[in-house]
C-alpha positions as CSV (number, residue, x, y, z in Angstrom):
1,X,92.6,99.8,120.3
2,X,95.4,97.4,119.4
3,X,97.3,97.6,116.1
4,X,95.6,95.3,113.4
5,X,96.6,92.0,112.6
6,X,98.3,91.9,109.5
7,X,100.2,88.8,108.2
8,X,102.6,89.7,105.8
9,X,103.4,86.5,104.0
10,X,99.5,85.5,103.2
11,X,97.1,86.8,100.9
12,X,94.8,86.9,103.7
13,X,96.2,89.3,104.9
14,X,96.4,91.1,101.8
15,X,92.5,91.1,101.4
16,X,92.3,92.0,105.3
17,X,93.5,95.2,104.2
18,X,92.0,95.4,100.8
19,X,88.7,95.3,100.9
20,X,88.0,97.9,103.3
21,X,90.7,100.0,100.8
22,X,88.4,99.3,98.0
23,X,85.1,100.3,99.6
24,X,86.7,103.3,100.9
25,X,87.9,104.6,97.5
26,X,84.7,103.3,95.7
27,X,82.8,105.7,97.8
28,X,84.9,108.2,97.1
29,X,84.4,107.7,93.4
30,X,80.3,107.8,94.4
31,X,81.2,111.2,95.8
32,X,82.4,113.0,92.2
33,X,79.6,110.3,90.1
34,X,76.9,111.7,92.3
35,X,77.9,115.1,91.3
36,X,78.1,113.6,87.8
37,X,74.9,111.9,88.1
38,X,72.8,114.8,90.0
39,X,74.3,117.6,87.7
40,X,73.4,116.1,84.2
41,X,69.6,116.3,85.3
42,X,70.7,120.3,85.7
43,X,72.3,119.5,82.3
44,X,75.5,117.8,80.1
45,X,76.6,121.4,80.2
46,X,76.8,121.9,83.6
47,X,77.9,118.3,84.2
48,X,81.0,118.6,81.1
49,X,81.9,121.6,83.0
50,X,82.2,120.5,86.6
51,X,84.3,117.2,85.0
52,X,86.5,120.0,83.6
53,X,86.5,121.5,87.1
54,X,87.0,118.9,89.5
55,X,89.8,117.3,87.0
56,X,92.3,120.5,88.5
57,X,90.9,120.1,91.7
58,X,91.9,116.4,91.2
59,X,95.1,117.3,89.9
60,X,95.5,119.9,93.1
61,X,95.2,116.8,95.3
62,X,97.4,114.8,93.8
63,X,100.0,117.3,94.3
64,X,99.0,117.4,97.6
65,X,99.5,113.9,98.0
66,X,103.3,114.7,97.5
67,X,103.5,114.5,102.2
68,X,100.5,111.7,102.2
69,X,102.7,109.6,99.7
70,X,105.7,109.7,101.2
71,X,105.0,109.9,104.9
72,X,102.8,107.1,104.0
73,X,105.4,104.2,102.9
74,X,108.3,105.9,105.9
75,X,106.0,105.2,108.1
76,X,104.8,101.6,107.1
77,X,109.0,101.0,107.0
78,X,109.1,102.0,110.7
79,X,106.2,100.3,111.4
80,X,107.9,97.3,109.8
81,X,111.1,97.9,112.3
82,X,109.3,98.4,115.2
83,X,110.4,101.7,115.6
84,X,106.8,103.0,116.5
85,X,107.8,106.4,118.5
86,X,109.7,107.8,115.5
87,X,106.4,106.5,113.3
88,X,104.5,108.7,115.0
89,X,107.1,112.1,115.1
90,X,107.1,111.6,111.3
91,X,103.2,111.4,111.1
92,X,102.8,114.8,113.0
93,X,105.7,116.3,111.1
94,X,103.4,115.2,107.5
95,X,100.4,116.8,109.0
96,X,101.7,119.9,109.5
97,X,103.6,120.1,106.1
98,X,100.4,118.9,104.3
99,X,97.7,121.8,106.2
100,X,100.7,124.3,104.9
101,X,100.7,122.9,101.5
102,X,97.1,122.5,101.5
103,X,96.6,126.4,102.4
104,X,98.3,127.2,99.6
105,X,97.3,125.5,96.8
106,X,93.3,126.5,98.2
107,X,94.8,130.3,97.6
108,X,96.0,129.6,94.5
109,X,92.8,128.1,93.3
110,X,90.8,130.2,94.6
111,X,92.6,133.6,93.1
112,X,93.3,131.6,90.1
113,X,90.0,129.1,89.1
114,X,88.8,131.7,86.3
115,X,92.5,131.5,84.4
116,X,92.7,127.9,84.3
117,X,88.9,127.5,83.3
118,X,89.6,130.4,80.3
119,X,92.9,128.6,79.4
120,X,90.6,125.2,78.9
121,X,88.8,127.2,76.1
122,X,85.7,127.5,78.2
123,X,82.8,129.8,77.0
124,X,79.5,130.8,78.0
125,X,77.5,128.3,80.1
126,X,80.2,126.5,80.2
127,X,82.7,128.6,82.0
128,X,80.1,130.0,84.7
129,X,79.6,126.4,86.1
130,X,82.9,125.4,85.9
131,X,84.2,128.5,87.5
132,X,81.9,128.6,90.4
133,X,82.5,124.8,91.1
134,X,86.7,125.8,91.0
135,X,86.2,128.6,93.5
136,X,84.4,126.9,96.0
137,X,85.8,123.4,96.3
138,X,89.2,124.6,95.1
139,X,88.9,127.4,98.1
140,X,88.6,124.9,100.7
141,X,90.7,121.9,99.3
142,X,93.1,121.8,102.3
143,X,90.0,119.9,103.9
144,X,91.0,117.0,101.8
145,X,94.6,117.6,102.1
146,X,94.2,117.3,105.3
147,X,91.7,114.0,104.7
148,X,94.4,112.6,102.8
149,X,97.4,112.3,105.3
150,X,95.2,111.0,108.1
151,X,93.6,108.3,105.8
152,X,96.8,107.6,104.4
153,X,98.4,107.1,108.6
154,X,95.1,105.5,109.6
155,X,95.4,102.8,106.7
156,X,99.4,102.5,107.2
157,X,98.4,101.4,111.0
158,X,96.5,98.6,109.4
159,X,92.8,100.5,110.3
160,X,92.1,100.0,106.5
161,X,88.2,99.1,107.9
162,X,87.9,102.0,110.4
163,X,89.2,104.3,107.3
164,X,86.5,102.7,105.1
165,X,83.2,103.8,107.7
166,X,84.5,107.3,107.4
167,X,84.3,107.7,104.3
168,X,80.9,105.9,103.9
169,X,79.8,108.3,106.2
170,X,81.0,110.9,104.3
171,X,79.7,109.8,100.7
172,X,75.9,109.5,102.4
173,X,76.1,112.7,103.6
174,X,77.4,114.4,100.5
175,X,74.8,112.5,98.2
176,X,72.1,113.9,100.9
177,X,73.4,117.3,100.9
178,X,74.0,117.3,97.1
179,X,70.0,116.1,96.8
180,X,69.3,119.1,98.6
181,X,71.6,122.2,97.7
182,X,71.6,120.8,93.8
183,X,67.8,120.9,93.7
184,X,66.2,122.7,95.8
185,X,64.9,119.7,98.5
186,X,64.6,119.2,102.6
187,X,63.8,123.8,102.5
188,X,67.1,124.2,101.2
189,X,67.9,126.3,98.4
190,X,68.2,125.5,95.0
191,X,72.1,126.5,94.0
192,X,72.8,124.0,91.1
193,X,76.2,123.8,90.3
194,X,77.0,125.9,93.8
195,X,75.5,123.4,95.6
196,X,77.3,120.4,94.3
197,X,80.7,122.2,95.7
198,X,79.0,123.7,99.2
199,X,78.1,119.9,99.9
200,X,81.5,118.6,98.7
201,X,83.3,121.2,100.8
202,X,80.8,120.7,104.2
203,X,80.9,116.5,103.8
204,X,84.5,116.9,103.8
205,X,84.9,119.0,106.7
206,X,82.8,116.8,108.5
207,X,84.6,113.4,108.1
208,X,88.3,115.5,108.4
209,X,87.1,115.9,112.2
210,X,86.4,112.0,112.3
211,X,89.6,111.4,111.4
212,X,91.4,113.2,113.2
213,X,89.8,111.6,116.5
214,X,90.2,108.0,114.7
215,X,94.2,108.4,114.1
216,X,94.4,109.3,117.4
217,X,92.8,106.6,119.2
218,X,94.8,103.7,117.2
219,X,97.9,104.6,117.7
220,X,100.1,103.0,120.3
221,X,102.1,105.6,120.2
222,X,100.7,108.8,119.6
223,X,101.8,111.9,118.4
224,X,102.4,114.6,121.1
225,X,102.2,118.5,120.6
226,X,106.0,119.4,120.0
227,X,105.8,116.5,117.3
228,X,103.7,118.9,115.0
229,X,106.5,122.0,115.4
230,X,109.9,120.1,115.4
231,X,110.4,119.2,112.1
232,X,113.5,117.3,111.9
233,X,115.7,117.6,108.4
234,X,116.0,114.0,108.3
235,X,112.3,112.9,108.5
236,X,111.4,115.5,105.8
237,X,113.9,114.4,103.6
238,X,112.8,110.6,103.9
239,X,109.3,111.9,103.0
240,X,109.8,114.4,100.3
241,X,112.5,111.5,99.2
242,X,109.3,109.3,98.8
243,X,107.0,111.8,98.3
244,X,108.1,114.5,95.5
245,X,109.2,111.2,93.0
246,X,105.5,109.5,93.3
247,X,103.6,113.2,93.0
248,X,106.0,114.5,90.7
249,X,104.7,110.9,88.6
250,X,101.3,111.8,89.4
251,X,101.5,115.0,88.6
252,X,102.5,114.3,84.8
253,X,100.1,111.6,85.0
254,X,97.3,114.3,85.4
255,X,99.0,117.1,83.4
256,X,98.5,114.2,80.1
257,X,95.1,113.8,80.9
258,X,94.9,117.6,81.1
259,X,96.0,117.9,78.1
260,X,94.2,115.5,76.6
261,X,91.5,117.2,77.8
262,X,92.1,120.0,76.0
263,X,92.1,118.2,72.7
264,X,88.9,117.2,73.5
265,X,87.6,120.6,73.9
266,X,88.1,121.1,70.2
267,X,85.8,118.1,69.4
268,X,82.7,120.0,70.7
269,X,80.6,119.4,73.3
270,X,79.2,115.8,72.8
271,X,82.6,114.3,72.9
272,X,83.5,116.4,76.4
273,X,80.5,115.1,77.8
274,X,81.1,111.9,76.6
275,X,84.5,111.9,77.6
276,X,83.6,112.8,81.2
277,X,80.6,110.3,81.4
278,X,82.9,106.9,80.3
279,X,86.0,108.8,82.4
280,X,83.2,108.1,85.8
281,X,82.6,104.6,84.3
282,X,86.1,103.6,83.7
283,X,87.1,104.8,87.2
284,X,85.2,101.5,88.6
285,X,87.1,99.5,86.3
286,X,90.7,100.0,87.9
287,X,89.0,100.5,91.5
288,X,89.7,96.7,92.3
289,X,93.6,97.3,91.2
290,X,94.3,100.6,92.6
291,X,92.7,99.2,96.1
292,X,95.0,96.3,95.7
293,X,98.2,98.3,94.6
294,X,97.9,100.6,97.9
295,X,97.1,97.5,99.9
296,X,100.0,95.3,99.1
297,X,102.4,98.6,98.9
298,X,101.4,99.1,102.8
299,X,102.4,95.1,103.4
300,X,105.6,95.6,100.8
301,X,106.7,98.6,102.7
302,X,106.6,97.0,106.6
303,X,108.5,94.0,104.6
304,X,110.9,96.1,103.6
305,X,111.5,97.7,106.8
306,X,111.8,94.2,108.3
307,X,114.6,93.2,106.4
308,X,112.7,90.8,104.2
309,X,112.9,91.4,100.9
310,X,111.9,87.7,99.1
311,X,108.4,87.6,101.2
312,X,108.0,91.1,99.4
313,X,109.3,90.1,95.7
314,X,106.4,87.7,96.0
315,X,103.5,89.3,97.9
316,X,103.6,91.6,94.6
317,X,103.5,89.2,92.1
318,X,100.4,87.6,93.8
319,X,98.6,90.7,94.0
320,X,99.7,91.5,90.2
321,X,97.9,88.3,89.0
322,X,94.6,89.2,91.0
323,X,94.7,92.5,90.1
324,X,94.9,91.6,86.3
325,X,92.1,89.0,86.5
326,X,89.7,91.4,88.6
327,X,90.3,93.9,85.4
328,X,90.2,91.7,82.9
329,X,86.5,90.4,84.3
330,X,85.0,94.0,85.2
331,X,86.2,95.5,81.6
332,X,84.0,92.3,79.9
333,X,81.2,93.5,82.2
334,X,81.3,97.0,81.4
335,X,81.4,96.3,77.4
336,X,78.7,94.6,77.8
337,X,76.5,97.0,80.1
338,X,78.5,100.6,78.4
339,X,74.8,101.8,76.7
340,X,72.8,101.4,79.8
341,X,75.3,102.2,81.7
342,X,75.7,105.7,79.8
343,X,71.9,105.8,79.6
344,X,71.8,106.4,83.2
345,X,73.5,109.6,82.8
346,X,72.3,111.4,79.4
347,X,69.4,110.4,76.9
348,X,71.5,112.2,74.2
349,X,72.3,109.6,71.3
350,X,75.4,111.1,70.3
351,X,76.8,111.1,73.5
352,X,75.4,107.4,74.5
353,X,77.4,106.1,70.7
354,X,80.3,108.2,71.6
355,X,80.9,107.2,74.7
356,X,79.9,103.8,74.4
357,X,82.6,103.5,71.3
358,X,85.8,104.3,74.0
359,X,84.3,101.9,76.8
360,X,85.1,99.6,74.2
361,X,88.6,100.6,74.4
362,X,88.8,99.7,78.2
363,X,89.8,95.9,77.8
364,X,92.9,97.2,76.3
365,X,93.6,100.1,78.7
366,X,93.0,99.0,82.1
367,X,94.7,95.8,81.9
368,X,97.7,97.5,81.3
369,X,96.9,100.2,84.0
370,X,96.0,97.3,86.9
371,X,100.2,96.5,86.6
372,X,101.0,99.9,86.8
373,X,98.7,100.3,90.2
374,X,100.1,97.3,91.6
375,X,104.0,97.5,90.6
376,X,104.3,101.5,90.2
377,X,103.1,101.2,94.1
378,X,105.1,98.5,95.4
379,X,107.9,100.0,94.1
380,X,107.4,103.4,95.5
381,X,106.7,100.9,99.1
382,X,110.4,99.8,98.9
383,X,111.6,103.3,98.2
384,X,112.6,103.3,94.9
385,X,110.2,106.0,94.2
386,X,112.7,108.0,91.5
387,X,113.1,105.4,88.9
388,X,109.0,105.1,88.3
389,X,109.2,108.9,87.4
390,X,111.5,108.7,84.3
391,X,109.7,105.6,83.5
392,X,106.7,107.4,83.7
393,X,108.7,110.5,81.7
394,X,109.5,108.8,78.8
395,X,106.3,107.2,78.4
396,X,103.7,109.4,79.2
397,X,105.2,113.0,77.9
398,X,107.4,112.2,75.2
399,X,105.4,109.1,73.7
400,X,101.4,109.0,75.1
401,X,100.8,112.9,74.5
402,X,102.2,113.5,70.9
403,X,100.5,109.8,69.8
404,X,97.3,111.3,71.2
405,X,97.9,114.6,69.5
406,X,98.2,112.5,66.0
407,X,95.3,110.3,66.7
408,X,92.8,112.7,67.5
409,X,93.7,115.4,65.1
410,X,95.5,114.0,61.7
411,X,94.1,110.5,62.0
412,X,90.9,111.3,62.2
413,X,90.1,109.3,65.1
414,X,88.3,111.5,67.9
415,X,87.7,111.0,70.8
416,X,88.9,106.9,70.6
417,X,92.4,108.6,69.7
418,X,92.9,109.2,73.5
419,X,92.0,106.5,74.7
420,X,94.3,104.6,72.7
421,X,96.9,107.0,73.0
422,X,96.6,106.5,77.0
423,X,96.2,102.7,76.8
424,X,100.0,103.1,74.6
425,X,101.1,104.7,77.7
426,X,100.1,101.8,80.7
427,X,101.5,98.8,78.2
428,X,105.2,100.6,77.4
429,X,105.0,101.5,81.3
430,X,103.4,98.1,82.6
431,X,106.7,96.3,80.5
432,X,109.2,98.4,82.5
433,X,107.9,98.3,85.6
434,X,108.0,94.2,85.6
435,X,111.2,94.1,84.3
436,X,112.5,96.1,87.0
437,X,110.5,94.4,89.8
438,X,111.6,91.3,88.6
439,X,115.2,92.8,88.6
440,X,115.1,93.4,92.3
441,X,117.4,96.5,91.9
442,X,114.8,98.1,94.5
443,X,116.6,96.3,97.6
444,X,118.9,98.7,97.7
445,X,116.7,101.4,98.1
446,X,115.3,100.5,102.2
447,X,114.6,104.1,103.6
448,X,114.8,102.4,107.5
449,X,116.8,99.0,109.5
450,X,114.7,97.2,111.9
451,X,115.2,97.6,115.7
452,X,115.8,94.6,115.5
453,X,116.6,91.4,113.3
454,X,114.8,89.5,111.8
455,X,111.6,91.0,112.8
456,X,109.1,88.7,112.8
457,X,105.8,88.2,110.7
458,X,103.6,88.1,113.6
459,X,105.2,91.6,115.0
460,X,104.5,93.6,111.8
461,X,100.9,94.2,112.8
462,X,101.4,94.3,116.4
């Protein structure tokens, strides 16, 4: 295969890589709402307590994502300078560091899966499910560590499309396996709540080994043996430089929820269940923006790398107004579908009113999350990576998580508290990170100069 066409300067090219982006992650949202979906016919118990579970096995892969991250936009910058041997040293180098990484946070879930679920003020019912679905998926969640870098290379090469059949593959054969291991179908056994996690853990390991034969038949240049043992200092610093800032923003990202999370547990059961039922919802709500912030930071970064700064400034502000508009239209359809859409998960009343009362809440939320996903990412493209995480500092830890604290608890108002203490968050971040894209202070920040100069648009994808 030949590298993709990507124009840089176009918003054709922006959607060339987009789409394919979007189906991709959209799928792997159908991956945890199937487990949603199939487990609440088990019952909301068991399907409050796998969202408990799977939100520190989501947390475990966003620290994971520290190597993807960063190797990620280092990559797309020698892409972008037509530097494509050294491209490919520092992809082996990040698949090695993440399959270490990703061994060890698997040990520490495993070993450690019955803490964290007792530390969430898990009881009873609760705590079994949860702690059987930690043990097994958190046991084996190098698999998607390993998932994660070789997506993140195969999209950086411009293969956004190849990347995309993967993981529809992957999503039908989870929902098939999940049919059958959840409930008992195709002379399988029934293992409820086990069998949701043995047919996350087998779909995964599955598509990993499409992957891996994927990266290597794009690449022009391609990644020989000593690549994965040589680990140059300077490449790992470039990707940990990338890397550790954008996890380390994730990471506090997650540790919020988490903790808002843990408020909720002290609402009863109804609210966690409605909590995790509108949390599945709302993911489809940002999809569109979050495809289109990972999309335009893989065309930001090769600009970048190319020694063309301006084409960049403005590629983001395109995608900014799409990725605004997309939300603004998809929250509007969810308000006005949020009690059938519910109804598809629970027949409980409570939960339906609940739930349907913070989807509400989503028109203010994700428009201010859709500039975050856009601008927070083509940032971290340029290499500017550091200044999004005391952004993200000051406003999620010392502002979001006391509001939410005072909104749930002395306010009176629930479960709605969080929501509006998260949505606090995305505006006072969303303001910042404009005004420092629009300050263009990131210039300075190029991790990589081209081979040559200027490179050309037509070169980027070649």
């Amino acid at each position: 295969m030949h590298s993709a066409d990507v124009t840089t300067s176009t918003t054709p090219g922006l959607w060339r890589l987009t789409w394919p982006i979007f189906l991709e992650f959209m799928l792997f949202m159908l991956m945890g709402t199937a487990d949603t979906f199939m487990l609440s016919g088990v019952s909301d118990q068991a399907a409050a307590a796998v969202g408990v579970a799977a939100h520190y096995v989501f947390l475990s892969v966003t620290l994971m994502e520290v190597i993807s991250n960063g190797a990620a936009i280092v990559v797309a910058q020698y892409i972008g300078a037509r530097r494509q041997a050294e491209a490919a040293h520092i992809s082996a180098v990040a698949i090695t560091l993440n399959l270490l990484f990703g061994l060890g946070v698997s040990a520490a879930l495993f070993l450690g899966g019955e803490t964290l679920m007792l530390k969430m003020n898990l009881t009873g019912e609760l705590l079994v499910h949860a702690r059987t679905y930690v043990g097994i998926v958190g046991g084996f969640i190098f698999l998607q560590a390993l998932i994660n870098i070789f997506a993140s290379l195969l999209r950086t090469y411009g293969f956004t499309k190849e990347s995309m059949y993967v993981s529809l593959g992957m999503n039908l054969l989870h929902v098939v396996c999940n049919y059958g291991l959840i409930f008992g179908h195709f002379g399988m056994p029934r293992l409820g709540v086990a069998g949701a996690a043995w047919s996350t853990v087998f779909s995964r390991a599955v598509a990993l080994g499409v992957f891996v034969w994927m990266l290597y038949r794009v690449m022009e240049v391609r990644m020989k043996p000593r690549d994965y043992v040589t680990l140059p200092g300077n490449y790992v610093r470039k990707i940990f430089g990338v890397g550790v800032p954008a996890a380390v923003e994730q990471t506090m990202y997650h540790c919020c929820q988490t903790v808002f999370m843990y408020y909720v547990t002290f609402l009863g059961p109804v609210a966690l269940a409605s909590r995790e039922y509108a949390m599945n919802i709302s993911r489809y709500i940002f999809l569109f923006s979050l495809s289109l912030g990972i999309g335009t930071s893989i065309l930001v970064g090769r600009l970048v790398g190319a020694g063309r700064p301006d084409t960049a400034y403005q590629q983001a502000l395109r995608s900014l107004k799409w990725a605004v508009s997309a939300t603004v239209a998809v929250s509007l359809t969810v308000i006005l579908l949020r009690e059938h859409l519910l109804g598809a998960f629970t027949t409980d009343a409570e939960v339906i009113r609940l739930g349907a009362t913070v989807l509400v809440l989503s028109l203010l939320l994700e428009t201010g999350r859709a500039f975050n996903l856009v601008l927070v990412n083509a940032l971290r493209a340029t290499g500017d990576a550091v200044f999004t995480v005391y952004a993200g500092f000051g406003s999620m830890v010392c502002m979001s998580v006391p509001l939410g604290y005072v909104l749930v608890f002395h306010t009176g108002l629930g479960l709605p508290g969080v929501w509006l203490a998260i949505a606090a968050d995305e505006w006072t971040r969303a303001f910042v990170m404009w005004l420092r894209w629009r300050s263009r202070a990131w210039e300075k920040k190029s991790l990589v100069t081209p081979a040559e100069e200027p490179v050309p648009a037509a070169a980027l994808g070649t």
